[in-house]
C-alpha positions in Angstrom: 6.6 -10.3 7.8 5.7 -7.1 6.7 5.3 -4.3 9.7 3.4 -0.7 8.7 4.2 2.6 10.2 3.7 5.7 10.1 -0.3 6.3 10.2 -1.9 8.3 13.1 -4.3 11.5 12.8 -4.3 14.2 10.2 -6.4 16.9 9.1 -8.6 17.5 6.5 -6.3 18.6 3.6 -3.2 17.6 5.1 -0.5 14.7 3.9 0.3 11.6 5.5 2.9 8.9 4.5 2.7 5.4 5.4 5.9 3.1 5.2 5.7 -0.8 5.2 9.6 -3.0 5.7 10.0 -6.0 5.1 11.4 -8.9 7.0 15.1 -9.8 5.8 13.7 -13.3 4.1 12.0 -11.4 1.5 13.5 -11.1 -1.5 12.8 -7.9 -2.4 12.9 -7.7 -6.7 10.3 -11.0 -6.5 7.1 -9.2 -5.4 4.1 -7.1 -5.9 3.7 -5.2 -3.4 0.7 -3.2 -2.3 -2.1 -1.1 0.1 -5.0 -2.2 0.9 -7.7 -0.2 3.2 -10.8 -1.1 5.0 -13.3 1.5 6.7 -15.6 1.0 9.4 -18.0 -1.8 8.3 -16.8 -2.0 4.4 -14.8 -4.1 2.6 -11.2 -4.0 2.3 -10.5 -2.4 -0.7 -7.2 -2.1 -3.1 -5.6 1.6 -3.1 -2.8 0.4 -5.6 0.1 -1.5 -5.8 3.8 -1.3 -7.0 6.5 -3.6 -8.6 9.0 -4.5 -6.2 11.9 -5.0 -9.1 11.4 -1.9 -11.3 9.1 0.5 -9.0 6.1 0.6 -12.0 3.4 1.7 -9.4 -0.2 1.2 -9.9 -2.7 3.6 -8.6 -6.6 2.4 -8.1 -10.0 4.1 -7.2 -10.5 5.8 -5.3 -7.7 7.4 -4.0 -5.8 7.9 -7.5 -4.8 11.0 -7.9 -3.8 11.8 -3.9 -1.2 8.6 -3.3 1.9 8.2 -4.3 3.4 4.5 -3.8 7.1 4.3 -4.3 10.0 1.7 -2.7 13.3 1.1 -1.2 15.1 -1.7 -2.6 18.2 -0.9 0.4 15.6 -1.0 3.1 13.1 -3.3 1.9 10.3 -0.4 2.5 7.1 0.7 0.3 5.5 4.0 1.2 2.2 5.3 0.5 2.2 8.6 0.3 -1.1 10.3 1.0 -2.3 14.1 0.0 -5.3 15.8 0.6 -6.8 14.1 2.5 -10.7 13.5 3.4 -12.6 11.9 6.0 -13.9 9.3 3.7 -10.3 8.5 3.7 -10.2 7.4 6.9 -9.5 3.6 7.6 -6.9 1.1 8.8 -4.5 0.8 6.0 -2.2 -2.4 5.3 0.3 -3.4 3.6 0.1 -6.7 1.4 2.6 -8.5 -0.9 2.2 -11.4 -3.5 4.7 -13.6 -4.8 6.2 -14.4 -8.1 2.3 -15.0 -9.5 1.5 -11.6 -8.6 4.4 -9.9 -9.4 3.8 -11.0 -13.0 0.4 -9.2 -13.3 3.0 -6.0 -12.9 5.2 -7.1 -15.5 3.0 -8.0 -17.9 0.9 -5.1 -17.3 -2.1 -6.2 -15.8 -2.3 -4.5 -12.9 -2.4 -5.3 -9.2 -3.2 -9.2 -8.9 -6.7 -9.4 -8.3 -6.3 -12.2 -5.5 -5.7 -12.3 -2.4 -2.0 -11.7 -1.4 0.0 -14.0 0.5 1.5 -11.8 2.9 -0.5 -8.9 4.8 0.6 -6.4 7.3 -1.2 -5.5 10.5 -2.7 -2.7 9.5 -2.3 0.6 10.8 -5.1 3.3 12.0 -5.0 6.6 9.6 -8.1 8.9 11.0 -8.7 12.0 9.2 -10.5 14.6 11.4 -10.2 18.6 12.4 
């Protein structure tokens, strides 16, 4: 089970972070673990992704260059941290995390999988607004 926090309003410019634990059966160096976000009537799209055992992160379009994705091996926690922010960032933002499969796209250097993952979070509401 994966449970995101941490999302809520924030201006134009400002900085959010986003944090995403996982439930005590994961084991935590065995995944990819990433974000995914989805805006009012598009697609869900990738926003990047990290390895779970060695904290390589992987940043996509379009919000590379403004997110940071690091973890917590201790508490089983991957943040997305958000600067800068525009309205066209606005959307509900979850947290997703693939199993062994996936985690090898990371550690062989291939990116984030490019299927779907086989756990998600619930998604949490991030609006950006003055």
């Amino acid at each position: 089970q994966l449970v995101e926090s941490g999302g809520g309003l924030v201006r134009p410019g400002g900085s959010l972070t986003l944090s995403c634990v996982a439930s005590n059966e994961f084991t935590w160096d065995s995944y990819a673990l990433g974000w995914f976000r989805q805006a009012p009537g598009k697609e869900r799209e990738r926003v990047g992704c990290i390895n779970s055992s060695n904290g390589s992160p992987v940043y996509e379009d379009p919000m590379k260059g403004r997110i940071t994705i690091s973890r917590d091996v201790d508490k089983k926690a991957v943040y997305l941290q958000m600067s800068n922010m525009e309205v066209e960032n606005q959307a509900i933002y979850y947290c997703a995390a693939w199993t062994g499969g996936g985690k090898h796209w990371l550690d062989y250097g291939l990116g984030c999988p490019r299927y779907v993952s086989d756990f998600w979070g619930q998604g949490i509401q991030v609006t950006v607004s003055s």
